[in-house]
ZAMARGU-4260 file (C-alpha; in steps of 0.2 Angstrom, whole numbers, plus 5000, padded with zeros to 4 digits):
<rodrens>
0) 5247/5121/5186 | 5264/5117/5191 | 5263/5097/5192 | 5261/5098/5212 | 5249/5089/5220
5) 5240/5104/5230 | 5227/5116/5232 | 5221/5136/5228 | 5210/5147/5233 | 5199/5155/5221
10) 5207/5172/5223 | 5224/5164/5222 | 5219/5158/5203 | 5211/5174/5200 | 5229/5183/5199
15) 5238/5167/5193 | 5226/5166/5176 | 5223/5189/5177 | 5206/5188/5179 | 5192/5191/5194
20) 5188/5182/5205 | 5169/5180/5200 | 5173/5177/5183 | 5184/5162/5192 | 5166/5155/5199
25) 5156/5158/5183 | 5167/5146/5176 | 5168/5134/5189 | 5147/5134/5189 | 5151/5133/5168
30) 5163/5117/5169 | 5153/5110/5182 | 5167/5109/5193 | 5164/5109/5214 | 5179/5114/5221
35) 5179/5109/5242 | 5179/5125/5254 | 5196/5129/5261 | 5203/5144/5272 | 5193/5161/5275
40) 5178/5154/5266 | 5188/5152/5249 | 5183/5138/5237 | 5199/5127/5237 | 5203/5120/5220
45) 5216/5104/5215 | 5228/5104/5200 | 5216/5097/5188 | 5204/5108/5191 | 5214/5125/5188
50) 5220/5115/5172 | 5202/5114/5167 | 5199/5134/5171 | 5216/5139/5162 | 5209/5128/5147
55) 5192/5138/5147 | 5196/5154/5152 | 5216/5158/5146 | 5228/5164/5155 | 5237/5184/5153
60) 5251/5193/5163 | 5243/5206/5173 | 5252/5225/5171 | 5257/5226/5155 | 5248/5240/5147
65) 5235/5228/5137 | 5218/5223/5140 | 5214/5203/5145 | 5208/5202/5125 | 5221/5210/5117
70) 5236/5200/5124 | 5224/5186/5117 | 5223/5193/5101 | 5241/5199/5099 | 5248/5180/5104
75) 5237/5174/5092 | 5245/5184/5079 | 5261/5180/5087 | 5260/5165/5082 | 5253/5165/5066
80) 5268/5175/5058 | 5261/5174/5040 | 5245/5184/5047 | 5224/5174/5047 | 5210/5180/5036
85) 5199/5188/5045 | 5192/5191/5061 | 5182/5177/5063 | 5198/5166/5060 | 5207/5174/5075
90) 5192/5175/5085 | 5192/5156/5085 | 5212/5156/5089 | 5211/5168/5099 | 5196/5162/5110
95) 5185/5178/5109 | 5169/5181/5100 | 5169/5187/5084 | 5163/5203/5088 | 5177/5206/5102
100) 5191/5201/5091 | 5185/5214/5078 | 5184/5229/5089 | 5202/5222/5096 | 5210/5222/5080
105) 5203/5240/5075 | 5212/5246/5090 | 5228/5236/5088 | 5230/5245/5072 | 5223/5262/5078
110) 5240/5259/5091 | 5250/5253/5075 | 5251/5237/5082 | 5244/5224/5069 | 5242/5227/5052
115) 5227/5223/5039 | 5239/5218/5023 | 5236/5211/5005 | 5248/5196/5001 | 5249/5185/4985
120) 5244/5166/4985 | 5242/5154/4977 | 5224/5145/4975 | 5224/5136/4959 | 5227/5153/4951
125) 5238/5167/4958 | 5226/5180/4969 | 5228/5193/4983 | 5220/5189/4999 | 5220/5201/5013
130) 5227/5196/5032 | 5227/5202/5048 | 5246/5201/5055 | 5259/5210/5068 | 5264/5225/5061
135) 5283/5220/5051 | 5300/5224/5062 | 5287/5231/5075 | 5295/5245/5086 | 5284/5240/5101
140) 5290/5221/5102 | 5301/5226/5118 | 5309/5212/5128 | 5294/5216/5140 | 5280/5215/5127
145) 5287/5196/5121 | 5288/5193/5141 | 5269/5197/5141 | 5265/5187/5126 | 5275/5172/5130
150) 5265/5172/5147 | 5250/5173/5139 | 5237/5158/5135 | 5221/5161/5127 | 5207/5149/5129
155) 5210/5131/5124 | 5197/5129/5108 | 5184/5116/5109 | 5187/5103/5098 | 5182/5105/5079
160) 5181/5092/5065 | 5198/5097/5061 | 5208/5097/5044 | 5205/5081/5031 | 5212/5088/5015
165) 5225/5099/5005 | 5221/5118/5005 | 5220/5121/4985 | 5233/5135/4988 | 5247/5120/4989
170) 5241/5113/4976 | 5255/5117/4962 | 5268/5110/4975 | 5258/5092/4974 | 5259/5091/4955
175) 5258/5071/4953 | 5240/5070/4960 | 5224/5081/4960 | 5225/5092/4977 | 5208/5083/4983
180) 5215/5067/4984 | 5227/5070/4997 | 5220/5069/5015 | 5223/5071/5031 | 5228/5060/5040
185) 5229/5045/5027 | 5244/5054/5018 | 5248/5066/5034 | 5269/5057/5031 | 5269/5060/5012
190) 5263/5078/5014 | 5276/5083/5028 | 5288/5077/5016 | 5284/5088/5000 | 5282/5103/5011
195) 5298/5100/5018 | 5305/5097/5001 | 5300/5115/4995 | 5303/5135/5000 | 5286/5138/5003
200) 5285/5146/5021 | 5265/5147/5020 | 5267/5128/5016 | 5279/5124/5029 | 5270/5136/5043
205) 5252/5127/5039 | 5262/5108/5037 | 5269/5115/5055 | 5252/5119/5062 | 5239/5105/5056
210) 5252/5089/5053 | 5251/5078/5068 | 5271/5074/5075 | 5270/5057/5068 | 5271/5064/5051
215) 5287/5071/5053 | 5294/5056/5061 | 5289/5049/5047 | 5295/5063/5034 | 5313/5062/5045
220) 5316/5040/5040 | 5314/5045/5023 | 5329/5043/5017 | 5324/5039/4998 | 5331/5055/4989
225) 5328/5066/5004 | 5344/5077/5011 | 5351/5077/5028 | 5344/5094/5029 | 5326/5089/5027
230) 5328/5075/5037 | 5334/5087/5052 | 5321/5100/5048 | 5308/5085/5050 | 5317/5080/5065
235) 5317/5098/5074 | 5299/5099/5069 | 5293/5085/5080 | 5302/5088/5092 | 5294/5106/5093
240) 5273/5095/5092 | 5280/5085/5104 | 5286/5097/5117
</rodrens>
């Protein structure tokens, strides 16, 4: 957890990652992981191995006034600023079943939490798609709450197939070829760059999430007609992936 070569006990990583002690060994039997017995009968675990568990089963603050899934839920969000589609999507961000995730976010806007909210993209064609996103200018984000949230880690995803294209929605910024024949990552560089190039924050926050770093470093030595500023923004942008 913290880079020191050393051991815990299972209820130790219990309160570390605010969750039982238990659901701490149904994870272990899960991963497959056989952690050597240590002091009072406790199952000693090394470094890589509470890695492993943080990865599967998240991490969350304990005391805050929010259940184990909805600090999950609310980071998620917390991070997504410009909101997902539907509950599935931040199920699978998130790390909870779909089902969870749609009770959560029912209760979340029952407290006035997250909001369910129509926006206007672009697709090909203008249409309204609803999100689920944190509630605008919310009252409740106290310096305790972003405390919380920046303490809390849901569950590493397991690997997908990933992203390979263009979403059709960025289409009209790529106007010199058809959207499908840009992919990820053949022309990862050259799309960091026309993202960068425009004011489209739903642009720039997908480029930010799905581009790998090396095509910002790329976008930031290209200095044929691109400005300082863009060359900075690409700059800061990697460095962010890369911390």
């Amino acid at each position: 957890m913290d880079g020191i070569d050393r051991s815990w006990s299972t209820p130790e990583i219990a309160a570390i990652l605010g969750t039982s002690v238990p659901r701490v060994h149904r994870a272990l039997k899960a991963l497959g992981l056989s952690p050597t017995s240590g002091p009072k009968g406790h199952l000693a675990l090394t470094s890589r191995q509470v890695t492993s568990l943080r990865d599967y089963l998240g991490q969350v603050p304990r005391d805050t006034g929010f259940t184990r899934e909805e600090l999950f839920v609310l980071r998620t969000l917390y991070v997504h600023p410009l909101g997902l589609r539907s509950a599935r999507a931040v199920a699978r961000h998130a790390g909870v079943s779909p089902t969870t995730a749609a009770k959560v976010l029912v209760t979340l806007r029952e407290r006035s939490f997250v909001e369910k909210r129509a926006v206007r993209v672009v697709e090909g064609q203008v249409v309204d798609i609803t999100v689920w996103r944190l509630r605008l200018y919310p009252y409740w984000l106290t310096h305790d709450v972003h405390s919380a949230l920046a303490a809390t880690h849901p569950p590493v995803p397991a690997p997908g197939p990933g992203v390979d294209h263009l979403p059709a929605r960025f289409s009209h910024l790529f106007w010199n070829a058809p959207a499908e024949s840009w992919r990820v990552p053949e022309h990862a560089g050259a799309i960091a760059t026309t993202n960068l190039e425009h004011t489209d924050t739903e642009a720039l926050a997908w480029a930010a999430q799905t581009l790998p770093t090396g095509a910002f470093r790329k976008a930031e030595r290209d200095r044929r007609g691109t400005s300082p500023r863009i060359r900075q923004l690409a700059h800061n942008l990697a460095e962010a992936r890369s911390s």
